[in-house]
NUFINU-434802 format. One record per atom (N, C-alpha, C): residue number from 1; x, y, z negated. Coordinates in steps of 0.02 Angstrom, whole numbers, padded with zeros to 5 digits. Each point is the difference from the previous one (the first is absolute). Layout:
<atoms>
+-----+--------+--------+--------+
:   n :     xx :     yy :     zz :
+-----+--------+--------+--------+
: NUM :      X :      Y :      Z :
...
+-----+--------+--------+--------+
</atoms>
This chain:
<atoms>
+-----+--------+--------+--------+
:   n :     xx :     yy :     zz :
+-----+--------+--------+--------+
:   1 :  00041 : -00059 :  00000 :
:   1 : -00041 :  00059 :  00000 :
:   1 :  00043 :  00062 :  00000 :
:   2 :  00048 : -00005 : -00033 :
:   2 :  00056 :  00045 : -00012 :
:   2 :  00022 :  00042 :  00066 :
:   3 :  00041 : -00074 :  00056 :
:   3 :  00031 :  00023 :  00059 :
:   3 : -00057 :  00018 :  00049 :
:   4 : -00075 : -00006 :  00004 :
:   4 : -00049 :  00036 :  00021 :
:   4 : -00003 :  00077 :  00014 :
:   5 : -00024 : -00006 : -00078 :
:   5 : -00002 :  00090 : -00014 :
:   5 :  00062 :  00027 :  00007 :
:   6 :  00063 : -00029 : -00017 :
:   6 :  00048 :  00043 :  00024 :
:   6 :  00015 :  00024 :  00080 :
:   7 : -00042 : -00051 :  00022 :
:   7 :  00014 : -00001 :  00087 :
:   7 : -00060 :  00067 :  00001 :
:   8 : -00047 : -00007 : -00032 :
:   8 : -00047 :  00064 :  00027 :
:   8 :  00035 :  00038 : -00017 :
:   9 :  00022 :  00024 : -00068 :
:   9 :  00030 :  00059 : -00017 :
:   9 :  00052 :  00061 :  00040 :
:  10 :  00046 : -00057 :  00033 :
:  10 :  00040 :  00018 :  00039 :
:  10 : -00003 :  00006 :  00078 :
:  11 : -00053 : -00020 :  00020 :
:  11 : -00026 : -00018 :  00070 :
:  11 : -00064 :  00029 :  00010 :
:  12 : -00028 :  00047 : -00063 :
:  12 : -00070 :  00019 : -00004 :
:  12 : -00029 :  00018 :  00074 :
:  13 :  00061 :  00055 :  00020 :
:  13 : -00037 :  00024 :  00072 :
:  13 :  00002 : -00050 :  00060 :
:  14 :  00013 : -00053 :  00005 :
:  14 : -00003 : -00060 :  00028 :
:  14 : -00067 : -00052 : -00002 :
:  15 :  00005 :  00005 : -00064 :
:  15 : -00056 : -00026 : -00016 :
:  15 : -00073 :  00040 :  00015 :
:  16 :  00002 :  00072 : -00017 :
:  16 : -00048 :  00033 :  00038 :
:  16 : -00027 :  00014 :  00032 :
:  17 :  00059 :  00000 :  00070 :
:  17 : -00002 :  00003 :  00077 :
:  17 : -00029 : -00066 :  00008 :
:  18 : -00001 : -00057 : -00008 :
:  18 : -00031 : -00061 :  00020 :
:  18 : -00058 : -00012 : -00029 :
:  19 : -00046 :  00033 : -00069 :
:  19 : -00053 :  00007 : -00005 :
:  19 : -00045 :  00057 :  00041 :
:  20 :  00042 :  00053 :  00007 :
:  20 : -00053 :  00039 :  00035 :
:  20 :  00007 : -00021 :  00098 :
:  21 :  00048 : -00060 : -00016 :
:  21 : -00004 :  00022 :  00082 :
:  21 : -00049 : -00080 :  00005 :
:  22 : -00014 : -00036 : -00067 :
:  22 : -00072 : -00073 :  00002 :
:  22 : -00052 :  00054 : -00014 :
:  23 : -00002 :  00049 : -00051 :
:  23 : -00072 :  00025 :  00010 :
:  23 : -00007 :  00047 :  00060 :
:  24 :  00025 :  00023 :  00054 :
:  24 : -00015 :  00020 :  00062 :
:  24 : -00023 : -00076 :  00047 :
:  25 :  00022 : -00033 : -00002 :
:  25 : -00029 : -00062 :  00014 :
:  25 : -00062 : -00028 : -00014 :
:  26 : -00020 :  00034 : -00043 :
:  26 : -00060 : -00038 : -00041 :
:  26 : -00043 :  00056 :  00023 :
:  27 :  00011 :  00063 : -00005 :
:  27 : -00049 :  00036 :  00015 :
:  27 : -00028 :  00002 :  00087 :
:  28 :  00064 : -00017 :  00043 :
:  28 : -00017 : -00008 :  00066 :
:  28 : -00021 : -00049 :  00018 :
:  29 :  00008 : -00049 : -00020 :
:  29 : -00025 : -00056 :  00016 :
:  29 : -00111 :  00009 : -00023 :
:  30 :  00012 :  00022 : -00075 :
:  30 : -00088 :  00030 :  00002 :
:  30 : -00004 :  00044 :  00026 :
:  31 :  00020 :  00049 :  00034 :
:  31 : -00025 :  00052 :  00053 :
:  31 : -00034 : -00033 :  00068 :
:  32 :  00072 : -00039 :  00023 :
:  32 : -00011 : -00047 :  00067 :
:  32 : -00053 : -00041 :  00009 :
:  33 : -00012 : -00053 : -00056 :
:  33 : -00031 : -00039 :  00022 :
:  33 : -00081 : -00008 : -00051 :
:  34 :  00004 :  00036 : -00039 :
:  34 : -00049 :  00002 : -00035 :
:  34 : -00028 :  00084 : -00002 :
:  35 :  00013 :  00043 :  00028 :
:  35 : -00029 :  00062 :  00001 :
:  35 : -00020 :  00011 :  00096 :
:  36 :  00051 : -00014 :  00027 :
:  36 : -00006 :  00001 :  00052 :
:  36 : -00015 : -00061 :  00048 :
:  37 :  00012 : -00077 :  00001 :
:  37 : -00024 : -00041 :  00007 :
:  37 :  00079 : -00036 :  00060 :
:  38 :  00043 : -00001 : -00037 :
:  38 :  00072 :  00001 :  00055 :
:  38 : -00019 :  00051 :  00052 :
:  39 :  00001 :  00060 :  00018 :
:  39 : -00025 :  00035 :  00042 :
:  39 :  00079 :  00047 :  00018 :
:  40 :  00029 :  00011 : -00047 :
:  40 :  00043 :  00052 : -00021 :
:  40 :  00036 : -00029 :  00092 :
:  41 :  00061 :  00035 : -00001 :
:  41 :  00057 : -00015 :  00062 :
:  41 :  00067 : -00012 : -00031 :
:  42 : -00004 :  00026 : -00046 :
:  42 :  00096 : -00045 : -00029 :
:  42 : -00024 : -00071 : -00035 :
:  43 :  00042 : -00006 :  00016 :
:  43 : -00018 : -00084 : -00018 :
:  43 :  00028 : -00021 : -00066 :
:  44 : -00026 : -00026 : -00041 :
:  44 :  00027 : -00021 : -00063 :
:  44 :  00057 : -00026 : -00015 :
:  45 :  00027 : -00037 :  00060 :
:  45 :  00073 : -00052 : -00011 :
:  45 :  00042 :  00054 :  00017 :
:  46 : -00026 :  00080 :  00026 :
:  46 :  00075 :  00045 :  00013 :
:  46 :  00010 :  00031 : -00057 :
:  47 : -00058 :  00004 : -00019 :
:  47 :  00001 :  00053 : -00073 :
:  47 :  00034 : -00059 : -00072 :
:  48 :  00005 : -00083 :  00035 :
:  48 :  00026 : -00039 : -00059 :
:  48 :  00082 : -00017 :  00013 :
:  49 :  00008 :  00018 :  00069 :
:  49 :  00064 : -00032 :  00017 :
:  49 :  00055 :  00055 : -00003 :
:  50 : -00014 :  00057 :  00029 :
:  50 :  00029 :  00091 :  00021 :
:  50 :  00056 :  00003 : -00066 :
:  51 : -00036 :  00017 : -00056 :
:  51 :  00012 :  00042 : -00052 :
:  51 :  00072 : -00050 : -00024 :
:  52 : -00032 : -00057 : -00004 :
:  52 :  00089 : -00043 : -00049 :
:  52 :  00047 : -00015 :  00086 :
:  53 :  00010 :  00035 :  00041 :
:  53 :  00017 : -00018 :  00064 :
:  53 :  00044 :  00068 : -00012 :
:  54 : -00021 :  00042 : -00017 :
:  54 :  00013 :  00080 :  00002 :
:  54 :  00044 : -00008 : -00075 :
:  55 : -00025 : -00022 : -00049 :
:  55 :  00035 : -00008 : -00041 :
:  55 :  00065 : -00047 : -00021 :
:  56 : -00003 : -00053 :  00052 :
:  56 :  00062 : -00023 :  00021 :
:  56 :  00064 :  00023 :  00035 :
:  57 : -00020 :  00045 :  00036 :
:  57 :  00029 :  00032 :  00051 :
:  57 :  00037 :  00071 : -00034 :
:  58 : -00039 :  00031 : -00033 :
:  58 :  00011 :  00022 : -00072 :
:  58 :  00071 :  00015 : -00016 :
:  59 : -00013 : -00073 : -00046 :
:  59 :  00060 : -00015 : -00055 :
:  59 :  00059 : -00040 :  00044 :
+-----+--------+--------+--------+
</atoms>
């Protein structure tokens, strides 16, 4: 439990960036397919694949 929280502690903004970039996921995915009915034009697998592609490229 220890080497956990120490990993958040020190990695917090790491850890951040990968929750807000699952709850952008979560919210588009209910926009897309449950507000709009899959209707949208970006497609879900760009908005899942892009971001850690960009963030590879990155670092």
């Amino acid at each position: 439990m220890r080497n956990i929280r120490g990993f958040m502690i020190h990695n917090i903004n790491y850890v951040y960036a990968i929750l807000t970039w699952l709850g952008m996921l979560l919210i588009y995915w209910y926009l897309d397919y449950k507000v709009y009915g899959g209707n949208l034009n970006l497609g879900f697998k760009d908005v899942l694949i892009y971001p850690p592609i960009f963030a590879l490229i990155f670092f």
